[in-house]
N, C-alpha and C positions, 0 to 999 in steps of 0.2 A: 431231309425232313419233309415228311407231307402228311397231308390230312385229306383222308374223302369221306363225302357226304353223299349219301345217296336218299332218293327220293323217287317220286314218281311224276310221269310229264314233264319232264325236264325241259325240253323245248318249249314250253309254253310261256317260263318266264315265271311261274308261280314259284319254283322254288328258289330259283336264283333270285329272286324279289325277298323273299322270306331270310335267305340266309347271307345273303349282302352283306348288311354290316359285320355279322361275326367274320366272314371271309375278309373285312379289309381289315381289322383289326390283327386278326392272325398273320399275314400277309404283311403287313408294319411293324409287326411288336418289336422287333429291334432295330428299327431306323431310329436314329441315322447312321448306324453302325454299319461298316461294310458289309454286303455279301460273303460270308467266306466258302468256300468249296468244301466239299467232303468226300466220300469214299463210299460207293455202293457196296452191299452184301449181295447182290445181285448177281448171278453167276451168269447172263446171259447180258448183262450191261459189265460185266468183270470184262468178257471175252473181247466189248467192241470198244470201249474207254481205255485209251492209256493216261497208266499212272501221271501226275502230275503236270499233262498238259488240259490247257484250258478250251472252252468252248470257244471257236473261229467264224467270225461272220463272212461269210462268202459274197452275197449279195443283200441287196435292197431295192426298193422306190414299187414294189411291185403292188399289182389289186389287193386282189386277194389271190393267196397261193393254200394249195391241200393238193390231195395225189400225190404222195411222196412216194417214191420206189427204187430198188437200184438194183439192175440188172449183176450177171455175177461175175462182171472185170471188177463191179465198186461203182462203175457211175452212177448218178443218187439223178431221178429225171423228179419234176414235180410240174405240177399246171397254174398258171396264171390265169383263172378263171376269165374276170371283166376284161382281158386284152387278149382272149383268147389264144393263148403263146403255151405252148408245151418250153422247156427248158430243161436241158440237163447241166449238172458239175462234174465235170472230167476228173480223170484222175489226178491233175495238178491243181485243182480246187477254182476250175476258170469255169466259168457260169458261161453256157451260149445257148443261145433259144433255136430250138429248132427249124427246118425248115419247110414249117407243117401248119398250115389251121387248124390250131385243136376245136375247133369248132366249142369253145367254152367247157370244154369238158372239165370233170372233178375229181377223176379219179387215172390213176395208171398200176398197172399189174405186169409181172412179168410170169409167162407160162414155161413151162418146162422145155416147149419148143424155144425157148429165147425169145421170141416177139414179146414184143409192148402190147400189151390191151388198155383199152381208154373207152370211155362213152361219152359220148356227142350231145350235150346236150339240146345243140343249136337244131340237130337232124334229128333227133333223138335213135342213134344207132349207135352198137356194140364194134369198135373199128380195132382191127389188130395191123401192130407198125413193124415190117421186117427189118434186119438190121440197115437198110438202106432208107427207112422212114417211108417206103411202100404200104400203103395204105390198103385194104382189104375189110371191106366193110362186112363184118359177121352177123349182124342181125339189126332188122329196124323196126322202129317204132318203140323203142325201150327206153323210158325216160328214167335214165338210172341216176344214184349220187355217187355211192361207193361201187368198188368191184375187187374180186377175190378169182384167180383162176388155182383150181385145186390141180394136184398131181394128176389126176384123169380127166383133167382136160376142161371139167364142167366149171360153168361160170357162175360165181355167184354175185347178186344184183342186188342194192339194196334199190327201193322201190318206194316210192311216195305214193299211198292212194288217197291222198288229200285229207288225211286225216293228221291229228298232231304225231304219232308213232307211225315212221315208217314201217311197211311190209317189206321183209327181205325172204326174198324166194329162191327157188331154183329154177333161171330162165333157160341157159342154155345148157346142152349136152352134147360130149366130143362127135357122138353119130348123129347129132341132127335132130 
């Protein structure tokens, strides 16, 4: 079951101010009744959910985490922003932090070549990680949030220009 609501400026707080109460109310109407589970029509959640098992917590205690990504054995890497820690879940579902400064970064992507791409927020640079956590800094000065590496190579970046809606552009390209 879900419900979206769209709006404008979202990040500003004006509409999630505005639609608050109905969001908790929807969001409770059947407490204190259990949670029960249901069944996607979804054929792209049909393919990665099996049937009849339930969501598993792997880890906790962390900052804040975003940058979810999993390379194509299945390891799922994500970022610890505030403690600056990249971390992946192995195939046996065991959480181990890399052995990397992600330099506060917020994002991880994997490129066709298999490398890790991240952005640095702390350097503000585009850093891609080979499978030995080799570091190779791709471009600097790019104070990115998100990142996307497309089939051909080119990076896409979303971009704060300090306005409330970020700008998301096309910074890099596979020639340079």
């Amino acid at each position: 079951e879900v419900t979206h609501v769209w709006g404008e400026e979202g990040h500003n707080g004006n509409q999630g101010t505005a639609i608050f109460p109905a969001a908790m109310r929807w969001l409770w109407k059947y407490w204190p009744k259990p949670i029960a589970t249901g069944s996607s029509n979804n054929k792209y959640l049909g393919e990665l959910l099996l049937p009849g098992q339930d969501w598993e917590l792997v880890g906790e205690g962390y900052g804040f985490t975003e940058g979810i990504a999993a390379n194509t054995k299945g390891e799922v890497f994500f970022q610890d922003i505030p403690n600056s820690k990249t971390y992946k879940i192995g195939l046996d579902s065991k959480v181990t932090a890399l052995p990397v400064d992600a330099k506060k970064a917020s994002a991880n992507c994997f490129g066709e070549d298999g490398k890790r791409y991240s952005n640095a927020a702390v350097t503000k640079q585009i850093i891609s990680y080979d499978a030995s956590d080799k570091a190779t800094v791709i471009a600097n000065g790019i104070d990115g949030n998100d990142l996307v590496v497309a089939k051909n190579g080119n990076i896409y970046i979303t971009v704060s220009d300090g306005s409330e809606k970020p700008v998301t552009r096309v910074l890099l390209r596979p020639d340079g």
